[in-house]
VMD Tcl script that draws the C-alpha trace (Angstrom):
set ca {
  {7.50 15.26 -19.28}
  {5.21 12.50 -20.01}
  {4.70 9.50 -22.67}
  {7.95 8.19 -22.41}
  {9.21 5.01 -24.45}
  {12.05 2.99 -25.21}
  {12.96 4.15 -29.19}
  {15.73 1.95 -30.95}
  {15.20 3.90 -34.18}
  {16.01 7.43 -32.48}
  {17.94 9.83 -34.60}
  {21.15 8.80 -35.28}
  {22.92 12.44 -34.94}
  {26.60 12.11 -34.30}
  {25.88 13.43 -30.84}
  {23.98 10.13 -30.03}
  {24.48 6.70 -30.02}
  {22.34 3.90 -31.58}
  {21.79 1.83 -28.50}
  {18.08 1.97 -26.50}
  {17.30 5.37 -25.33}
  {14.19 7.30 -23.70}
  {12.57 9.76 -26.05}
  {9.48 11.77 -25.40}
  {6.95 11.20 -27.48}
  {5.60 14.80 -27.44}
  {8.43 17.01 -28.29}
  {11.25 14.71 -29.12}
  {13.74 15.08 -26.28}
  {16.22 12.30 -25.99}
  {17.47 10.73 -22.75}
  {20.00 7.84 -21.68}
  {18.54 4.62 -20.11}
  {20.04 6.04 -16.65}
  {18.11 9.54 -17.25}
  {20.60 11.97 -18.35}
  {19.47 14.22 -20.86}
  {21.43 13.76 -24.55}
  {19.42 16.29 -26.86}
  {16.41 18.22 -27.57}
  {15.48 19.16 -30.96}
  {15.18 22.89 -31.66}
  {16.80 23.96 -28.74}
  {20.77 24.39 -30.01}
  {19.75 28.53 -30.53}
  {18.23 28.53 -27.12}
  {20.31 30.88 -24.65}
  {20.84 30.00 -20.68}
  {19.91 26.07 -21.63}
  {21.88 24.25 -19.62}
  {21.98 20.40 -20.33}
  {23.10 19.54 -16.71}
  {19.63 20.54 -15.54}
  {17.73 18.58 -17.41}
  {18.24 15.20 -16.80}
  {15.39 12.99 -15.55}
  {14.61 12.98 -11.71}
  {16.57 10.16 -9.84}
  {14.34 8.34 -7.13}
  {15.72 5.69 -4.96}
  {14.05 2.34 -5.60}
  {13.05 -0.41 -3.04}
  {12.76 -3.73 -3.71}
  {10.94 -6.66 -1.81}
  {10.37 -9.76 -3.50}
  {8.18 -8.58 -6.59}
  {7.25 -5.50 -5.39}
  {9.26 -1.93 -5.90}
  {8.83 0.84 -4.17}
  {9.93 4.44 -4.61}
  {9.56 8.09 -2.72}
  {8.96 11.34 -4.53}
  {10.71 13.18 -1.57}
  {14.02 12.05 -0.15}
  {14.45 11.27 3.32}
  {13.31 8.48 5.53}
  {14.33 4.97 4.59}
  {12.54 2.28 3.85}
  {13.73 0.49 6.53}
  {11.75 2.47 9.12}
  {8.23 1.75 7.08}
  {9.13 -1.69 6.54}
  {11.45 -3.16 8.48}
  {8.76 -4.57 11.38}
  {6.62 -6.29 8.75}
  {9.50 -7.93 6.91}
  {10.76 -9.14 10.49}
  {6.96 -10.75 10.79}
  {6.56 -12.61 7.90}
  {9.80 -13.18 7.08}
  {9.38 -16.86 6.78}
  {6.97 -16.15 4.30}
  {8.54 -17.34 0.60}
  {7.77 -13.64 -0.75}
  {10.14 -14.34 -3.63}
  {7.94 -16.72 -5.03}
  {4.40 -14.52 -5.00}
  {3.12 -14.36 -8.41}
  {0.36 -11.48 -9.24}
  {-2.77 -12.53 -10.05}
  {-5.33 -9.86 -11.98}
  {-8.17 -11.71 -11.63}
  {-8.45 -11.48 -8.41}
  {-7.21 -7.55 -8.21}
  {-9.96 -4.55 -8.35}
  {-10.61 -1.26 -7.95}
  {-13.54 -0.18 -5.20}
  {-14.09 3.58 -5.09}
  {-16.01 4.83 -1.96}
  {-17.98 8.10 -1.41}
  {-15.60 8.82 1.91}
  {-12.61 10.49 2.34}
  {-9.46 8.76 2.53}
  {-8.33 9.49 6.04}
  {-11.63 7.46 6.85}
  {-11.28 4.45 5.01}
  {-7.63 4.70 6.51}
  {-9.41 5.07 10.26}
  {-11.62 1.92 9.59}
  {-8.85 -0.49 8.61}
  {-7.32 0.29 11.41}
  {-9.79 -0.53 14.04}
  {-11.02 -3.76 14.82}
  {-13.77 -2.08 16.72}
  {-16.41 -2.93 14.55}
  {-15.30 -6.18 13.76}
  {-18.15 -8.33 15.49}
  {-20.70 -5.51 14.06}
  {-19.79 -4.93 10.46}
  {-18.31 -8.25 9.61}
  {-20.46 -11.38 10.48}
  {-18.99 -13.92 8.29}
  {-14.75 -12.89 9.74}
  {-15.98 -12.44 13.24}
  {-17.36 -16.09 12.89}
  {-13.40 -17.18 12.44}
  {-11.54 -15.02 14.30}
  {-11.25 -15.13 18.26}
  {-11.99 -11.37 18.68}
  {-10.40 -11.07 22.34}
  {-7.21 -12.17 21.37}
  {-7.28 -9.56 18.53}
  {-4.61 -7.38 19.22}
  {-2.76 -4.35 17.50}
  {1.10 -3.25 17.58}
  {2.49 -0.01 16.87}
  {5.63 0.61 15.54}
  {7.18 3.36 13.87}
  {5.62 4.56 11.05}
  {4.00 1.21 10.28}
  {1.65 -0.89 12.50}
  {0.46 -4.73 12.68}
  {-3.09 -6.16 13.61}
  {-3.13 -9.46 14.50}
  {-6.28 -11.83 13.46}
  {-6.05 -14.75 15.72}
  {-8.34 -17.87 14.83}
  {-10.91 -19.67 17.02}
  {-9.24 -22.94 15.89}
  {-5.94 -24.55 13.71}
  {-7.60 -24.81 10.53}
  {-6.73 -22.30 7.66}
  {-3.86 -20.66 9.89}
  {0.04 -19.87 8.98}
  {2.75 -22.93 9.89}
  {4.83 -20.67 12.14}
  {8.45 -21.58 12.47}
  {9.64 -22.55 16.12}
  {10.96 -18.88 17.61}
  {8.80 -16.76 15.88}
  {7.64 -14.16 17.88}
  {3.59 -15.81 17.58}
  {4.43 -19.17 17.10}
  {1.98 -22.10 18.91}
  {-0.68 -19.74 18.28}
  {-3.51 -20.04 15.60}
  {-2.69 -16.58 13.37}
  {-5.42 -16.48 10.42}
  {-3.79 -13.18 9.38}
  {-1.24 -10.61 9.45}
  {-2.47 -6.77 8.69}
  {-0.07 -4.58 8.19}
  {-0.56 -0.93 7.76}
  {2.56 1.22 6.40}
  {1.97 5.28 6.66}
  {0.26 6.70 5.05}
  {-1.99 4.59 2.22}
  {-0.75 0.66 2.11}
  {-1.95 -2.17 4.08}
  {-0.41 -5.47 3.31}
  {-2.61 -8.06 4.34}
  {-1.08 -11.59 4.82}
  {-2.98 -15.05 4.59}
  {-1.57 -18.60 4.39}
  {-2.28 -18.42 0.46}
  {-0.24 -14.83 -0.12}
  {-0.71 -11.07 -0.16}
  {-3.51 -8.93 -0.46}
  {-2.00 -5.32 -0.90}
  {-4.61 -2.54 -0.85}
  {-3.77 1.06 -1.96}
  {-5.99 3.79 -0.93}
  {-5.92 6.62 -2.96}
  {-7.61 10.39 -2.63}
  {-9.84 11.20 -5.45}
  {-10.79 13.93 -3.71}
  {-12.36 15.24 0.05}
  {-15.54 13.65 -0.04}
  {-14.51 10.61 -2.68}
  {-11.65 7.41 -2.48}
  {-10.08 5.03 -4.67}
  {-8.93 2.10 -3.13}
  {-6.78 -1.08 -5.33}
  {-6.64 -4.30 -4.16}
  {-3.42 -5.85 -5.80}
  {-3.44 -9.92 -5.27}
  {-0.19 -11.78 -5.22}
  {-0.38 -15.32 -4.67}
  {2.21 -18.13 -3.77}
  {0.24 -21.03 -2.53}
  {-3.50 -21.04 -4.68}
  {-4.59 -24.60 -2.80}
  {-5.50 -22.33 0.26}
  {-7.05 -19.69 -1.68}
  {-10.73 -18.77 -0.91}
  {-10.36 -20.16 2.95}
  {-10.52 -18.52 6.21}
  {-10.14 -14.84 6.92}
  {-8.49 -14.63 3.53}
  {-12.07 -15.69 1.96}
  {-14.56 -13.35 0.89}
  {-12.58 -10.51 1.04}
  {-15.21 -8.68 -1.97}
  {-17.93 -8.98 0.86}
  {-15.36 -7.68 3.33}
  {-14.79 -4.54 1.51}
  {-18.61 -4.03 0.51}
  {-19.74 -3.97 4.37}
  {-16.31 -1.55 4.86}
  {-17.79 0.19 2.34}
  {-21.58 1.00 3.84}
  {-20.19 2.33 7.17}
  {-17.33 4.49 6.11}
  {-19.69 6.03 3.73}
  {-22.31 6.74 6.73}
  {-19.55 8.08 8.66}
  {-18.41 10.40 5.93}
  {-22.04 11.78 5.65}
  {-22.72 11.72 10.07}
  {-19.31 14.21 10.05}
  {-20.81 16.30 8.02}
  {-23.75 16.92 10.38}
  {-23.95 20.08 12.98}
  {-24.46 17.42 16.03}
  {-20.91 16.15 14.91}
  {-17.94 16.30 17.25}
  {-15.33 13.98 17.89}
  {-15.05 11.84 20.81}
  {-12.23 9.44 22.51}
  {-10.35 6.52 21.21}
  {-11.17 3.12 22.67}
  {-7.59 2.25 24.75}
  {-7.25 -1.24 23.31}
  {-9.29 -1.52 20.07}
  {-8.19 1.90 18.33}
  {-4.89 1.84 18.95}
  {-3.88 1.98 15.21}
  {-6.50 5.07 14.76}
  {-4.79 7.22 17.42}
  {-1.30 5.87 15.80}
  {-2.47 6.87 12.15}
  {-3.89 10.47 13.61}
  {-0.31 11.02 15.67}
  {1.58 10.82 12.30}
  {-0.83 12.87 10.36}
  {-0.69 15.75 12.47}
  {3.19 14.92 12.58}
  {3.64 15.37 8.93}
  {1.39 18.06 8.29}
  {2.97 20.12 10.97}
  {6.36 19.30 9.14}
  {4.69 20.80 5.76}
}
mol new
graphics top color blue
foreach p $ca { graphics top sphere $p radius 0.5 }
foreach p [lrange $ca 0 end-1] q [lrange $ca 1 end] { graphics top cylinder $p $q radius 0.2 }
display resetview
């Protein structure tokens, strides 16, 4: 069922009320606000229609400050993708992020998903791809931490300047943290700067093609465009160039996969472990 709306001028049959209610726009059928089906026009000659199965799909909803979340397949709780990350930056005032459009976009890379995924998750290439970040972060005390289904790099800085105020007894605090990037299975990486969120959702197009969204929420602008959260267009374009090499050097005969790095690809080896977890469960 698609193009749904809110219709206050639906039908007034005796059957149905007159307060809000969905209605599709397509072939008329009428729904409550909570999703259970109230008519469908045409349909009262209809044998073996049962009303009872056709009420709207009920998915659970999560919601962190501004930000809902939902699953198409019931299961595992939120708390087991999120529960680390909110524990991090929970001194963070995430109620008070406010989206800002201007500075979302969509990039879409010739790479497959998995890729892009593998990339983000590696600082590896950090003081090779990205000249103008490795410049402010201390790369040896760049670290990673794995958790359940969710994992957390951490971008320390080579000085004070541009980093988070961390509360005393939080788990980092006296060090210089220029950024928290958090990676929840299998698409979303929240990154966190002293000026707010950048949330990036990667999305398959298809195998050999990626869309990925960078959603910007914002709750102090005054540090905006400072530190590792600066640049972050030029960030993505040099992302960009190499995952869309890679994507072309698998492709080659000579191609075959090697071994993960102990303390740099942590995340990658994490990412792959779950991949090969779910897809065995399918």
């Amino acid at each position: 069922m698609s193009n749904f709306f809110i219709d206050p001028n639906i039908a007034r049959a005796k059957t149905i009320d007159t307060s809000l209610h969905l209605r599709c726009k397509y072939h008329g059928r009428a729904f409550h606000l909570d999703g259970k089906f109230i008519s469908m026009p045409e349909f009262k000659e209809v044998e073996n229609f049962i009303p009872e199965n056709n009420h709207l799909h009920d998915l659970p909803l999560y919601q962190w400050g501004p930000l809902l979340f939902t699953q198409l397949k019931k299961g595992l709780g939120p708390e087991l993708f999120f529960k680390e990350m909110e524990s991090h930056i929970g001194f963070l005032p995430i109620d008070k992020l406010v989206y800002d459009p201007s500075r979302t976009s969509d990039y879409y890379i010739k790479a497959n998903w998995a890729l892009y995924c593998e990339n983000y998750l590696e600082g590896f290439h950090i003081p090779f791809v990205h000249p103008g970040l490795n410049a402010f972060l201390d790369f040896k005390d760049y670290t990673t931490a794995i958790f359940k289904y969710s994992n957390l790099q951490i971008g320390a800085s080579k000085s004070s300047e541009h980093c988070f105020d961390l509360p005393a007894g939080h788990v980092d605090a006296g060090k210089n943290i220029a950024a928290y990037y958090f990676w929840v299975f299998p698409n979303m990486m929240f990154n966190f700067y002293p000026w707010g969120l950048s949330l990036n959702i990667v999305t398959p197009i298809d195998a050999g093609n990626t869309k990925v969204t960078f959603l910007s929420f914002v709750y102090d602008a005054s540090k905006l465009d400072t530190g590792a959260g600066a640049g972050l267009e030029s960030v993505e374009q040099e992302d960009e160039e190499v995952v869309e090499h890679v994507q072309q050097g698998i492709r080659s005969r000579f191609y075959h996969h090697g071994r993960y790095a102990t303390k740099r690809e942590q995340g990658t080896h994490h990412f792959h472990s779950l991949l090969a977890e779910f897809m065995n469960q399918s």
